[in-house]
Predicted model as a PDB file, atoms N, CA, C, CB and O in Angstrom, pLDDT in the B-factor column:
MODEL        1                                                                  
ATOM      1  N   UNK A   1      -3.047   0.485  12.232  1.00 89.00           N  
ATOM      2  CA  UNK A   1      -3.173  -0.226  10.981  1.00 89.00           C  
ATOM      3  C   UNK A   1      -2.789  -1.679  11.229  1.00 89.00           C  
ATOM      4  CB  UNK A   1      -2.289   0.418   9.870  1.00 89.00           C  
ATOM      5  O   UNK A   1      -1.638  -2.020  11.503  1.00 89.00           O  
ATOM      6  N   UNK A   2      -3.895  -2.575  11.108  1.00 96.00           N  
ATOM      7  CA  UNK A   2      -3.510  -3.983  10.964  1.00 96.00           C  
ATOM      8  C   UNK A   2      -2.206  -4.632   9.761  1.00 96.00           C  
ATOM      9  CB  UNK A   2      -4.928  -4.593  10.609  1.00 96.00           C  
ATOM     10  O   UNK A   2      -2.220  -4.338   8.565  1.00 96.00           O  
ATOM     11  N   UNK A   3      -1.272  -5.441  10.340  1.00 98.00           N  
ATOM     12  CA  UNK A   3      -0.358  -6.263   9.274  1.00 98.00           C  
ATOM     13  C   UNK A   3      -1.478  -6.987   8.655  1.00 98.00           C  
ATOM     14  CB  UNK A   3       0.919  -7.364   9.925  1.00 98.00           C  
ATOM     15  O   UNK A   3      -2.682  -7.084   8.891  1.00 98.00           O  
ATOM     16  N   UNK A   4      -0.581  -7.511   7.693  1.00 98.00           N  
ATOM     17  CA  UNK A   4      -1.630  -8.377   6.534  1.00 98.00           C  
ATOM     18  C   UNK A   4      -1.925  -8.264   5.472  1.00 98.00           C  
ATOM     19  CB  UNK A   4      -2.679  -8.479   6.668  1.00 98.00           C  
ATOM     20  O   UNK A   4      -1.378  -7.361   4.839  1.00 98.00           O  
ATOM     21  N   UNK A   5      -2.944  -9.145   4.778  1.00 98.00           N  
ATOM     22  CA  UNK A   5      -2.521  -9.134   2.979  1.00 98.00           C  
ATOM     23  C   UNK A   5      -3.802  -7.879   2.679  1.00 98.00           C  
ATOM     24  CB  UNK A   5      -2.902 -11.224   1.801  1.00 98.00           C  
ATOM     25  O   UNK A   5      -4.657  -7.846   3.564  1.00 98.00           O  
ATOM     26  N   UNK A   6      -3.931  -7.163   1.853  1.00 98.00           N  
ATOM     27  CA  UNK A   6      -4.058  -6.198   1.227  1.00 98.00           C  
ATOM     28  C   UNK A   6      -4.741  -6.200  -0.076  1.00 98.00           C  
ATOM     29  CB  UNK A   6      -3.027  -5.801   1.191  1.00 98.00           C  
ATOM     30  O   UNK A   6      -4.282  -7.184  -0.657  1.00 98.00           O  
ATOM     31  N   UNK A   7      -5.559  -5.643  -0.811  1.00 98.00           N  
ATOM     32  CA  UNK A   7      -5.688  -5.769  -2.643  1.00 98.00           C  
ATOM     33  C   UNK A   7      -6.202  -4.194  -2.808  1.00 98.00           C  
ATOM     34  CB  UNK A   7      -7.177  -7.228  -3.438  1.00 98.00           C  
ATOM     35  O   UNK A   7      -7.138  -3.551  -2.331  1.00 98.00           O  
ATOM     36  N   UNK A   8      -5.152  -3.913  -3.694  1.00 98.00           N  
ATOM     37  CA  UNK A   8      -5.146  -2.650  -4.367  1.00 98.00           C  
ATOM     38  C   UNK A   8      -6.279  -2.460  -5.234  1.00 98.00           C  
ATOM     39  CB  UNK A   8      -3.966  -2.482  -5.116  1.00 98.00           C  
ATOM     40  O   UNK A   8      -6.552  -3.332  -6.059  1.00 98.00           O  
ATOM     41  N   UNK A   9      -6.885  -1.534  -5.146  1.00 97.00           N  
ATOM     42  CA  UNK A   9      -8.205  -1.126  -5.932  1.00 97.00           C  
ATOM     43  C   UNK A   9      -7.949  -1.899  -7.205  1.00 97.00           C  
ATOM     44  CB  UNK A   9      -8.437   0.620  -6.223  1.00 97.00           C  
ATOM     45  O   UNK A   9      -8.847  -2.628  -7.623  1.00 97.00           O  
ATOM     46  N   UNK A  10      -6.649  -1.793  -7.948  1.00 96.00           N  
ATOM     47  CA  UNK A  10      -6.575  -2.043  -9.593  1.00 96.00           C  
ATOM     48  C   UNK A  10      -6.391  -3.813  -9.584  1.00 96.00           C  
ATOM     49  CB  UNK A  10      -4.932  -1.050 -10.483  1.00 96.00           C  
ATOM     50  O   UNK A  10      -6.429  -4.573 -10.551  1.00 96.00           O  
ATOM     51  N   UNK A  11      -6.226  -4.070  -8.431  1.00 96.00           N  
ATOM     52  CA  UNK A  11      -6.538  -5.739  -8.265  1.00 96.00           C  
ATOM     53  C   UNK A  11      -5.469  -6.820  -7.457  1.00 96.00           C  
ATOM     54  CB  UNK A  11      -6.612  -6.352  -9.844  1.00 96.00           C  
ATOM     55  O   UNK A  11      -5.673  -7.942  -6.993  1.00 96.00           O  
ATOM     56  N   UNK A  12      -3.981  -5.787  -7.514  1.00 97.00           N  
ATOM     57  CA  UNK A  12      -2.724  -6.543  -6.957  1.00 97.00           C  
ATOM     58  C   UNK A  12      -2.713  -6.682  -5.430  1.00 97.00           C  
ATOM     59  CB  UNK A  12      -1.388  -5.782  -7.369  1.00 97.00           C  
ATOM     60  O   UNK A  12      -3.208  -5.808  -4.719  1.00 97.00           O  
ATOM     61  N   UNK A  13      -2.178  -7.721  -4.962  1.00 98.00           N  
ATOM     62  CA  UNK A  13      -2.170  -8.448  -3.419  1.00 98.00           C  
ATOM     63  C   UNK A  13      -0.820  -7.527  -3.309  1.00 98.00           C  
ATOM     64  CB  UNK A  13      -2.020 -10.571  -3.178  1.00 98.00           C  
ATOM     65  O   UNK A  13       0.103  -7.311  -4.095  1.00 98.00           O  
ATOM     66  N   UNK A  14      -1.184  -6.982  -1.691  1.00 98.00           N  
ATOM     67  CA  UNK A  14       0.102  -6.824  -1.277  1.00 98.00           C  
ATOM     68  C   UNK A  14       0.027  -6.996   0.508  1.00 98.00           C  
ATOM     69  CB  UNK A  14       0.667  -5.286  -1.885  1.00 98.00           C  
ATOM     70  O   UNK A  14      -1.021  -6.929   1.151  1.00 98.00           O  
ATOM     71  N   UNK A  15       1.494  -7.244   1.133  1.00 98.00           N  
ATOM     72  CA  UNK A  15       1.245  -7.486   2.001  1.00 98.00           C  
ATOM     73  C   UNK A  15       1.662  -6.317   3.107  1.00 98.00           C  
ATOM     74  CB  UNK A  15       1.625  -8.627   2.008  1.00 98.00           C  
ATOM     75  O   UNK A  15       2.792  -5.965   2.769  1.00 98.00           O  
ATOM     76  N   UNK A  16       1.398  -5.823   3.868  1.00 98.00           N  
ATOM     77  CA  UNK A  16       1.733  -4.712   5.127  1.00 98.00           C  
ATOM     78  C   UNK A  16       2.649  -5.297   6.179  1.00 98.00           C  
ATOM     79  CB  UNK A  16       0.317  -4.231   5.979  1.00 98.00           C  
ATOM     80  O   UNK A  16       2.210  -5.935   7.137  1.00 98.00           O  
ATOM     81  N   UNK A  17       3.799  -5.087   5.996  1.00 98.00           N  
ATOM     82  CA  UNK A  17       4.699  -5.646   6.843  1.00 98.00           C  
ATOM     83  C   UNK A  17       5.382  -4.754   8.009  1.00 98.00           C  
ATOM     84  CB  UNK A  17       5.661  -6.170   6.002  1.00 98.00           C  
ATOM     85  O   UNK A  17       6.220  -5.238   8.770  1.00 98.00           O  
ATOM     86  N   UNK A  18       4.913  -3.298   8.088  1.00 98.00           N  
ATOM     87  CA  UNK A  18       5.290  -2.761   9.050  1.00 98.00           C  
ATOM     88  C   UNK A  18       4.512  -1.070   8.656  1.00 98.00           C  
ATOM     89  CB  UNK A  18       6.995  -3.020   9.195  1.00 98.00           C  
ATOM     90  O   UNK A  18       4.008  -0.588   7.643  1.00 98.00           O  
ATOM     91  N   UNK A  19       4.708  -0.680   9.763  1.00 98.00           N  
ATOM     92  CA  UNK A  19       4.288   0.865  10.198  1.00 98.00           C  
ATOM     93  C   UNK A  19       5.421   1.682  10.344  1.00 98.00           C  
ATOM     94  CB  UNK A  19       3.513   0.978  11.585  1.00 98.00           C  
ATOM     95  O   UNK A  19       6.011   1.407  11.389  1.00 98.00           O  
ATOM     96  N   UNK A  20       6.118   2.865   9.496  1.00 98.00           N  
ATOM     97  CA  UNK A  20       7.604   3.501  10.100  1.00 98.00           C  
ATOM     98  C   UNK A  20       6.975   4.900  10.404  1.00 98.00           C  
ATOM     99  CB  UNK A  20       9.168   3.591   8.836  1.00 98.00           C  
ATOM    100  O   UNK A  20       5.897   5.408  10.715  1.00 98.00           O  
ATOM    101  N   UNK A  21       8.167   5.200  10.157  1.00 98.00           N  
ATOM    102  CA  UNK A  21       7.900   7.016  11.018  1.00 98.00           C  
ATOM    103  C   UNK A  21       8.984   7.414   9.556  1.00 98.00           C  
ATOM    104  CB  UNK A  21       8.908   7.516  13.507  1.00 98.00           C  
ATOM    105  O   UNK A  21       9.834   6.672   9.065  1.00 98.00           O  
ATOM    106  N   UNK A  22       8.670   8.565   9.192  1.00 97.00           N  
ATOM    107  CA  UNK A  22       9.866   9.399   8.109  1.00 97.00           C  
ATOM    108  C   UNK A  22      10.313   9.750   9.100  1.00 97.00           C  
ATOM    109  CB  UNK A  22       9.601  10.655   6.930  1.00 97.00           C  
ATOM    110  O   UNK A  22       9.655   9.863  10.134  1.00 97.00           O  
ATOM    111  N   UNK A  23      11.873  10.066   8.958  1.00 97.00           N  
ATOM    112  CA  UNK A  23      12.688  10.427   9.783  1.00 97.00           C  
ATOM    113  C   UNK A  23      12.786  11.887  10.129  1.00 97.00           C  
ATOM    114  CB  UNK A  23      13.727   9.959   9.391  1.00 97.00           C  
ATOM    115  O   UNK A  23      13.291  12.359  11.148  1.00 97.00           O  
ATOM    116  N   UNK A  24      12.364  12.375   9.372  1.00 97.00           N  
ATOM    117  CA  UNK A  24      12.466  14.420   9.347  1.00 97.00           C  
ATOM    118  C   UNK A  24      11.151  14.643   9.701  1.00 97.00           C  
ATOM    119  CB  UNK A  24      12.810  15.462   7.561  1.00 97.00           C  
ATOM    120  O   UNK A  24      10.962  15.574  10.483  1.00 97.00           O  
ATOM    121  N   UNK A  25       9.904  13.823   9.197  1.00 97.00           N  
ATOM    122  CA  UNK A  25       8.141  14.545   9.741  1.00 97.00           C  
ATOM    123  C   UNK A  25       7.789  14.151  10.341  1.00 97.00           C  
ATOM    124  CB  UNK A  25       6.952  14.663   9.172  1.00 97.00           C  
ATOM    125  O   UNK A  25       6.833  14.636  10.946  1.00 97.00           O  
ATOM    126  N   UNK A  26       8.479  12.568  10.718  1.00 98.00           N  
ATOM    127  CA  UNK A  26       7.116  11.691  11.806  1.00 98.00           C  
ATOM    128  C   UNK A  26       6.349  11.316  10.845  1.00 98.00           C  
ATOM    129  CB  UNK A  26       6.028  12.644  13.036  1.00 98.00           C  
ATOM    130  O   UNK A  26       6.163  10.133  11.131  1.00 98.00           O  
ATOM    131  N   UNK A  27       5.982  11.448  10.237  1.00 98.00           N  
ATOM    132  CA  UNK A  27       4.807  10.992   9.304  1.00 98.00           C  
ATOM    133  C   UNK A  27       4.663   9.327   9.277  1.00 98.00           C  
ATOM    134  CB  UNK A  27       5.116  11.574   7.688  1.00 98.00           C  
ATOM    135  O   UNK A  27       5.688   8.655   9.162  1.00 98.00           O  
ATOM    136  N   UNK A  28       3.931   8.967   9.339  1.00 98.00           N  
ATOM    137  CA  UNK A  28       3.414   7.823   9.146  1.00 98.00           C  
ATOM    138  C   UNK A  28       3.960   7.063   7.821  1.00 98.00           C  
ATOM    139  CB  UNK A  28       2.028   8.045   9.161  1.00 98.00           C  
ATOM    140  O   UNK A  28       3.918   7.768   6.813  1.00 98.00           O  
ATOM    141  N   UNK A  29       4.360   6.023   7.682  1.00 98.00           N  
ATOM    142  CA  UNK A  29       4.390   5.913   6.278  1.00 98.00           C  
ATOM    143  C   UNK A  29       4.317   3.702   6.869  1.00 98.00           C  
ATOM    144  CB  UNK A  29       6.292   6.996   5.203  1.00 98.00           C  
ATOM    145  O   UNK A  29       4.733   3.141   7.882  1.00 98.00           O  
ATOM    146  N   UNK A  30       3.540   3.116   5.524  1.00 98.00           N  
ATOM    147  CA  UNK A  30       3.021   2.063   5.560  1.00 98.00           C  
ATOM    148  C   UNK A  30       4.043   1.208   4.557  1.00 98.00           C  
ATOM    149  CB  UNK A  30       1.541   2.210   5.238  1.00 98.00           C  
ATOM    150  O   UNK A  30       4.217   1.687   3.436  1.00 98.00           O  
ATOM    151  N   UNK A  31       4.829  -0.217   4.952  1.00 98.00           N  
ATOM    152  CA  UNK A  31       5.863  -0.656   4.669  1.00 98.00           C  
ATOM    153  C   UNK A  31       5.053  -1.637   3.935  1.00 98.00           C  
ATOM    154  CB  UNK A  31       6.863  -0.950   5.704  1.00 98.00           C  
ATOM    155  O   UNK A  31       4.235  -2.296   4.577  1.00 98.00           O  
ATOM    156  N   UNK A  32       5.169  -1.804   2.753  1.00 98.00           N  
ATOM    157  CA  UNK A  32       4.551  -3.398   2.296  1.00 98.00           C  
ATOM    158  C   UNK A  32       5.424  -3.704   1.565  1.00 98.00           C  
ATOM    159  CB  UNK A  32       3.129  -3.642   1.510  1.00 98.00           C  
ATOM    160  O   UNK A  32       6.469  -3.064   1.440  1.00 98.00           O  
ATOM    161  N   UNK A  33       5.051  -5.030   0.793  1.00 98.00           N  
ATOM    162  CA  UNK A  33       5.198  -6.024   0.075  1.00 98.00           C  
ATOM    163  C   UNK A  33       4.514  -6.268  -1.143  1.00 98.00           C  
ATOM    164  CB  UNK A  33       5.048  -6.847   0.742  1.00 98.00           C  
ATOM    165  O   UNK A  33       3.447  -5.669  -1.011  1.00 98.00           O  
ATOM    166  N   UNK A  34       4.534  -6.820  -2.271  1.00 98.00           N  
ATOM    167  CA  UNK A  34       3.767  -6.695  -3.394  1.00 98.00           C  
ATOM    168  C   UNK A  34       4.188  -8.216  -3.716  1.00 98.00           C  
ATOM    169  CB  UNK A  34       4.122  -5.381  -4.507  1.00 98.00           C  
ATOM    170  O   UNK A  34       5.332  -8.619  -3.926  1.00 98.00           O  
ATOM    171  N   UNK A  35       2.779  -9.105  -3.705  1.00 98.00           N  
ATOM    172  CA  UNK A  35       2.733 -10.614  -3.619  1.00 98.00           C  
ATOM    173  C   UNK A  35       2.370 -10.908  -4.963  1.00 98.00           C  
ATOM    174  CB  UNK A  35       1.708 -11.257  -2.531  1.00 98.00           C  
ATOM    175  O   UNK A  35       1.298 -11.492  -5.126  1.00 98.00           O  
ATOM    176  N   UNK A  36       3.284 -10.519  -6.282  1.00 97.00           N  
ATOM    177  CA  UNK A  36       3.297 -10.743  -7.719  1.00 97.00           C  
ATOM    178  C   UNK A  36       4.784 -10.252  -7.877  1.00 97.00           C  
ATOM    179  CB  UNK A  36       2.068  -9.892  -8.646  1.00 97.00           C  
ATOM    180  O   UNK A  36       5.608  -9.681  -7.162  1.00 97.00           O  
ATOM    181  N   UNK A  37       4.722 -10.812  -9.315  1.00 96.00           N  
ATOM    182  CA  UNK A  37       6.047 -10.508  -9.984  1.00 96.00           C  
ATOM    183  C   UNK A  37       5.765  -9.812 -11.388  1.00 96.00           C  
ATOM    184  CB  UNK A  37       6.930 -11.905 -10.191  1.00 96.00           C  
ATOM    185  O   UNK A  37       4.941  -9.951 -12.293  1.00 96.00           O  
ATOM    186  N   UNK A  38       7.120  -8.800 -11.056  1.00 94.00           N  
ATOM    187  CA  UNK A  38       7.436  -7.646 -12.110  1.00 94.00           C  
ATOM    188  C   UNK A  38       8.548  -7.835 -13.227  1.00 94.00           C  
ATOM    189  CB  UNK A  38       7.882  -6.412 -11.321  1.00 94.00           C  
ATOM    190  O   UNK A  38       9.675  -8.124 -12.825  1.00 94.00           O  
ATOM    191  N   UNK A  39       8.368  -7.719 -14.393  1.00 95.00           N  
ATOM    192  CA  UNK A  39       9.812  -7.870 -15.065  1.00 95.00           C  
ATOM    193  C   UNK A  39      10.981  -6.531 -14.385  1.00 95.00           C  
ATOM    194  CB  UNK A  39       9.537  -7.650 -17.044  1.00 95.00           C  
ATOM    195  O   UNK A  39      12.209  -6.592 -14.329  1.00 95.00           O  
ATOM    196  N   UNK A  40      10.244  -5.610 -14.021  1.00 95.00           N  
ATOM    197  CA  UNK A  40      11.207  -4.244 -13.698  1.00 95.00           C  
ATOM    198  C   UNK A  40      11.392  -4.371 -11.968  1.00 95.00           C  
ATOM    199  CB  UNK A  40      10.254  -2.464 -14.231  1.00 95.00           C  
ATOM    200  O   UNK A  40      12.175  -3.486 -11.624  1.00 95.00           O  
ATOM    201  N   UNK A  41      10.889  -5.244 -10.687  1.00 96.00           N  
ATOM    202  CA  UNK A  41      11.280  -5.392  -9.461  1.00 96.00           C  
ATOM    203  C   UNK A  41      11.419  -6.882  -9.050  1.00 96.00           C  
ATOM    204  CB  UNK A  41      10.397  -4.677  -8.661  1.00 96.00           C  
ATOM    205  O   UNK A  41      11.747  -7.208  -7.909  1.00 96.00           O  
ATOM    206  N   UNK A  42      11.184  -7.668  -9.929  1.00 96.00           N  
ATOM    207  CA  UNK A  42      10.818  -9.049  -9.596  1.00 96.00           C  
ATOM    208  C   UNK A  42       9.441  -8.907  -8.520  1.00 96.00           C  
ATOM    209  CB  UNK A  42      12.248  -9.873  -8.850  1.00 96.00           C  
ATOM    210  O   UNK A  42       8.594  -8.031  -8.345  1.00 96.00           O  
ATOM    211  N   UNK A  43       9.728 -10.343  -7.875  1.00 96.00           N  
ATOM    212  CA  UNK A  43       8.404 -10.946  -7.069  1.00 96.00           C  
ATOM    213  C   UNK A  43       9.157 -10.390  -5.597  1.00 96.00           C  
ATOM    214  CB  UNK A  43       8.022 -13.078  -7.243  1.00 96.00           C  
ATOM    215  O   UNK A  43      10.341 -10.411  -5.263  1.00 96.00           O  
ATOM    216  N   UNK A  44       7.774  -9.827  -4.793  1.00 97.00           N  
ATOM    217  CA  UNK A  44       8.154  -9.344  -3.735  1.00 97.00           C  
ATOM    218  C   UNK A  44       9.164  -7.669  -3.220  1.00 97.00           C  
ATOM    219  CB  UNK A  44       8.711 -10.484  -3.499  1.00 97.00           C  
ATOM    220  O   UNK A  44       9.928  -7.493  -2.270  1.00 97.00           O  
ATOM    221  N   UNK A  45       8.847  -6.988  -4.001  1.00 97.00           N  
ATOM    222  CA  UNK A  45       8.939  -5.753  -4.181  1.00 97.00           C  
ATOM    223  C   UNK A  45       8.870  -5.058  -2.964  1.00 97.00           C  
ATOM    224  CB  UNK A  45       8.081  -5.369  -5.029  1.00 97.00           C  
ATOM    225  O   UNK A  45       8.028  -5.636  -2.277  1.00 97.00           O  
ATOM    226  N   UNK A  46       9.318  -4.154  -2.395  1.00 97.00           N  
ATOM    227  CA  UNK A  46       8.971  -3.647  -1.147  1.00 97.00           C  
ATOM    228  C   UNK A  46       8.826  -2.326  -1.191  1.00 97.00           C  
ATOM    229  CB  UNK A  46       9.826  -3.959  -0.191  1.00 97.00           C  
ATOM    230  O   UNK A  46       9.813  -1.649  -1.480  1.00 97.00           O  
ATOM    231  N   UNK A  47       7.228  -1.523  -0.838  1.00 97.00           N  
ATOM    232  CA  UNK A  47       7.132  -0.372  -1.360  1.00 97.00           C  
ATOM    233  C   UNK A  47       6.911   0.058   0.099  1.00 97.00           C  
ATOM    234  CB  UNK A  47       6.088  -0.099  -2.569  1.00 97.00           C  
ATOM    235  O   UNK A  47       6.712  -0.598   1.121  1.00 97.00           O  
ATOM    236  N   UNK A  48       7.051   1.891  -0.237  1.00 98.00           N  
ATOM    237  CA  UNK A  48       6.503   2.554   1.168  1.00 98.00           C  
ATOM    238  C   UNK A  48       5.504   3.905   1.006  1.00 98.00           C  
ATOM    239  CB  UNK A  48       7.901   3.069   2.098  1.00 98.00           C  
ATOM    240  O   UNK A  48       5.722   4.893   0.306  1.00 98.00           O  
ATOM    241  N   UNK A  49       4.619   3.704   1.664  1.00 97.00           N  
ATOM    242  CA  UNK A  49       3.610   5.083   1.117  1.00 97.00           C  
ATOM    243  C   UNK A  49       2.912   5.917   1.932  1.00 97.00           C  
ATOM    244  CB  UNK A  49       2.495   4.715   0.295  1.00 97.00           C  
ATOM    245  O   UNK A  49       2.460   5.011   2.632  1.00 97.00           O  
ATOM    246  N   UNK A  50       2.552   6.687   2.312  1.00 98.00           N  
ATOM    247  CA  UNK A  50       2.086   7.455   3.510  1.00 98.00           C  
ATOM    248  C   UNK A  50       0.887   6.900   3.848  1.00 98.00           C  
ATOM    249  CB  UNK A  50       1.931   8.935   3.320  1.00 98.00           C  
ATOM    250  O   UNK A  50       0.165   6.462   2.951  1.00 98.00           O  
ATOM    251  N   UNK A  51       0.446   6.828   5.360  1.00 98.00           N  
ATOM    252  CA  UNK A  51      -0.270   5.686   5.447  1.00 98.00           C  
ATOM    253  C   UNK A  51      -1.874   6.668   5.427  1.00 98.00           C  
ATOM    254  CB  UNK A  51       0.227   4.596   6.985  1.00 98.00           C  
ATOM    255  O   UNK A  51      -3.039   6.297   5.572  1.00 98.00           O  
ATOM    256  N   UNK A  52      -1.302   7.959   5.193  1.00 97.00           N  
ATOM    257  CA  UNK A  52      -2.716   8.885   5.127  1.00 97.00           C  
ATOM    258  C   UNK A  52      -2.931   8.137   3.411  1.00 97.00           C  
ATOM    259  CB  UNK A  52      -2.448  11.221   5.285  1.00 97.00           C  
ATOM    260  O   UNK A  52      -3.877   7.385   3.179  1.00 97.00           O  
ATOM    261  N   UNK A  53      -2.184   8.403   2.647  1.00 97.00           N  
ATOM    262  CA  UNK A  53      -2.644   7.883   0.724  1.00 97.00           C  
ATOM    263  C   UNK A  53      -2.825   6.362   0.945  1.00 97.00           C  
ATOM    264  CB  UNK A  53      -1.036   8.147  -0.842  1.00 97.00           C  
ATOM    265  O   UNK A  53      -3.636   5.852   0.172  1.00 97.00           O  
ATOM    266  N   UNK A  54      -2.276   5.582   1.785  1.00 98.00           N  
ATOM    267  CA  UNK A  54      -2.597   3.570   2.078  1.00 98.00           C  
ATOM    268  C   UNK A  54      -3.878   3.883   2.412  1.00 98.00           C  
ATOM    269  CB  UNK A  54      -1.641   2.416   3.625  1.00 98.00           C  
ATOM    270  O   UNK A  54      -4.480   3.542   1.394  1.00 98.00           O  
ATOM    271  N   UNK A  55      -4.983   4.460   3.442  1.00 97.00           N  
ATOM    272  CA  UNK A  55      -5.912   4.541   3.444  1.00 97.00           C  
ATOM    273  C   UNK A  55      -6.875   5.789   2.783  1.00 97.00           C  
ATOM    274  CB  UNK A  55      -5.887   4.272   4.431  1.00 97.00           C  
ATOM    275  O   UNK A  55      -7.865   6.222   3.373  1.00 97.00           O  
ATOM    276  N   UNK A  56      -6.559   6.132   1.875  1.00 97.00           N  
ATOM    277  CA  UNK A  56      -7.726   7.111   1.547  1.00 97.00           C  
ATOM    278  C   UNK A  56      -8.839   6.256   0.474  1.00 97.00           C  
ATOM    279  CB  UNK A  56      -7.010   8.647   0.724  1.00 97.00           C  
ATOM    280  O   UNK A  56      -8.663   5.105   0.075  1.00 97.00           O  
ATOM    281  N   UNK A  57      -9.902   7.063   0.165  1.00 98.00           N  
ATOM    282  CA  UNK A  57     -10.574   6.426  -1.032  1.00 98.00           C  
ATOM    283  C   UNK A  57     -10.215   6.864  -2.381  1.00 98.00           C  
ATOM    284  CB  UNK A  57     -11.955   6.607  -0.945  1.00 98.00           C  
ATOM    285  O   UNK A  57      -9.608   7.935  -2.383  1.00 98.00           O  
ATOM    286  N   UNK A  58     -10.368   6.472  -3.236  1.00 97.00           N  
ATOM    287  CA  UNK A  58     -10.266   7.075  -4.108  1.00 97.00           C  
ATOM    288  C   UNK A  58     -11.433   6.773  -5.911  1.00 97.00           C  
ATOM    289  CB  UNK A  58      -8.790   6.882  -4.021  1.00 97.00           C  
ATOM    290  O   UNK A  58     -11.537   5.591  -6.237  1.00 97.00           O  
ATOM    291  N   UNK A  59     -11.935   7.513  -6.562  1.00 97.00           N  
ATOM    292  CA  UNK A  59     -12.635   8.105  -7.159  1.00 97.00           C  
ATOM    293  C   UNK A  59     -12.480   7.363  -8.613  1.00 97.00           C  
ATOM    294  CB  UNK A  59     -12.357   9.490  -6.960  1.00 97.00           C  
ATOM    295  O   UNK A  59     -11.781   7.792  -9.531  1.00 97.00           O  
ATOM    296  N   UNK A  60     -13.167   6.317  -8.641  1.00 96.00           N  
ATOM    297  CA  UNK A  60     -13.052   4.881  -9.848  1.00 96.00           C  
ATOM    298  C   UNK A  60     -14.862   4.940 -10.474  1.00 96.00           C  
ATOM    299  CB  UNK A  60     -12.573   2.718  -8.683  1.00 96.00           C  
ATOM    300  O   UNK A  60     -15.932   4.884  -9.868  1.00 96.00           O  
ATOM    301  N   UNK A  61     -14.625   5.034 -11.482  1.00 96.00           N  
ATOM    302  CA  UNK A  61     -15.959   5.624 -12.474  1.00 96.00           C  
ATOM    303  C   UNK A  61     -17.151   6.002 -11.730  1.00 96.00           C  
ATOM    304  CB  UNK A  61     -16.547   4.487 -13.554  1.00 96.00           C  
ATOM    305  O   UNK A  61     -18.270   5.511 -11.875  1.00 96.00           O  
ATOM    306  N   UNK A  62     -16.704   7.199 -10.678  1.00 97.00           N  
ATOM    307  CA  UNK A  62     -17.736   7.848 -10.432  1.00 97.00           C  
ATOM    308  C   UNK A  62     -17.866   7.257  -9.522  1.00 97.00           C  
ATOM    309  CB  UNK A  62     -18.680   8.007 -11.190  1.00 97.00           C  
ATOM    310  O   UNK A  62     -19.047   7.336  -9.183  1.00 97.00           O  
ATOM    311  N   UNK A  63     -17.184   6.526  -8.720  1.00 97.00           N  
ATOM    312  CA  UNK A  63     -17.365   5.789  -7.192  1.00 97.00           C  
ATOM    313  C   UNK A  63     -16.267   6.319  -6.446  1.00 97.00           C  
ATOM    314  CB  UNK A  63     -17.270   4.027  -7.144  1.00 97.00           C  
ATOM    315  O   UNK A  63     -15.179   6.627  -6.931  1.00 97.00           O  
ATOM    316  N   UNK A  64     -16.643   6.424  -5.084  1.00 98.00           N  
ATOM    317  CA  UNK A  64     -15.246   6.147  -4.336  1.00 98.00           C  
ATOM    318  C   UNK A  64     -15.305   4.930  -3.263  1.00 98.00           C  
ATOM    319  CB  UNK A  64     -14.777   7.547  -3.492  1.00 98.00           C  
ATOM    320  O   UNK A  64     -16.293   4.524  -2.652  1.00 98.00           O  
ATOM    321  N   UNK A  65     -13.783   4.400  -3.199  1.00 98.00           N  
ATOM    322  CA  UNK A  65     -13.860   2.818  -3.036  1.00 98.00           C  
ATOM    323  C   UNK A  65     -12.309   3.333  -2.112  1.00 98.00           C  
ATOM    324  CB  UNK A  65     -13.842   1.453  -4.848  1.00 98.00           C  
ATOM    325  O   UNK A  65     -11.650   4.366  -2.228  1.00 98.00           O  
ATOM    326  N   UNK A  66     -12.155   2.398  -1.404  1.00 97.00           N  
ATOM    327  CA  UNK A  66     -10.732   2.458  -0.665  1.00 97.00           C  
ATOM    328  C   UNK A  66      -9.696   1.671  -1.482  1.00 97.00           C  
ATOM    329  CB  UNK A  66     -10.793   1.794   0.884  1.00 97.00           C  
ATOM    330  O   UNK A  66      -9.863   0.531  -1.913  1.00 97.00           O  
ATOM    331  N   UNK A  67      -8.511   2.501  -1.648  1.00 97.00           N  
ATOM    332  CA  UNK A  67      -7.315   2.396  -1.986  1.00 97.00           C  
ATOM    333  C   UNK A  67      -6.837   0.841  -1.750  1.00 97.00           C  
ATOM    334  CB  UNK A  67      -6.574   3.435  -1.252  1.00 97.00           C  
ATOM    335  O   UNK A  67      -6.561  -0.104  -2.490  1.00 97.00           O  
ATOM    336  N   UNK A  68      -6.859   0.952  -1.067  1.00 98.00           N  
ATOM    337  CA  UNK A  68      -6.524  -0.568  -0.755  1.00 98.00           C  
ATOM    338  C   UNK A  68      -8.108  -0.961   0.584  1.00 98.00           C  
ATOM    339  CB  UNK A  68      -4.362  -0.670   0.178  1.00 98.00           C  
ATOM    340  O   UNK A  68      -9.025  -0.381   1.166  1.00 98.00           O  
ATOM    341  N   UNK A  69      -7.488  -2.318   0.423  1.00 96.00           N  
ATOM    342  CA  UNK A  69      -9.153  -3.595   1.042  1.00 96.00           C  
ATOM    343  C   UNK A  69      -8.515  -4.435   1.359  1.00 96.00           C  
ATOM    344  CB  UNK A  69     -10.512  -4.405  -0.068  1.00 96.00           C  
ATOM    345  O   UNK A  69      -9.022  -5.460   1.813  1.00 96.00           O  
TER     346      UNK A  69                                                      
ENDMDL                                                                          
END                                                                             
């Protein structure tokens, strides 16, 4: 998985700042950044998500489109 900026199907920039491992599965999981501001995390948020759900498609009025682009 390339670092770098990101846009979530629903429209928000985020950025990929690293690749980890879960500590108990190995599993893959995808480290970003979220390049907006929240009243509930502020600006720059740091989320983590399995990097199988960071790349899947997913199913937007009868399309499927990738999760993130």
């Amino acid at each position: 998985m390339e670092l770098g900026k990101y846009k979530h199907y629903k429209g928000n920039l985020y950025e990929v700042i690293a690749v980890a491992h879960n500590s108990e599965t190995l599993e893959e999981m995808v480290v970003y950044k979220a390049l907006y501001d929240t009243p509930d995390f502020g600006y720059g948020a740091i989320w983590v998500r399995p990097k199988t759900m960071f790349t899947e498609e997913v199913l937007v009025n009868e399309k499927w489109i990738k999760r993130f682009e």
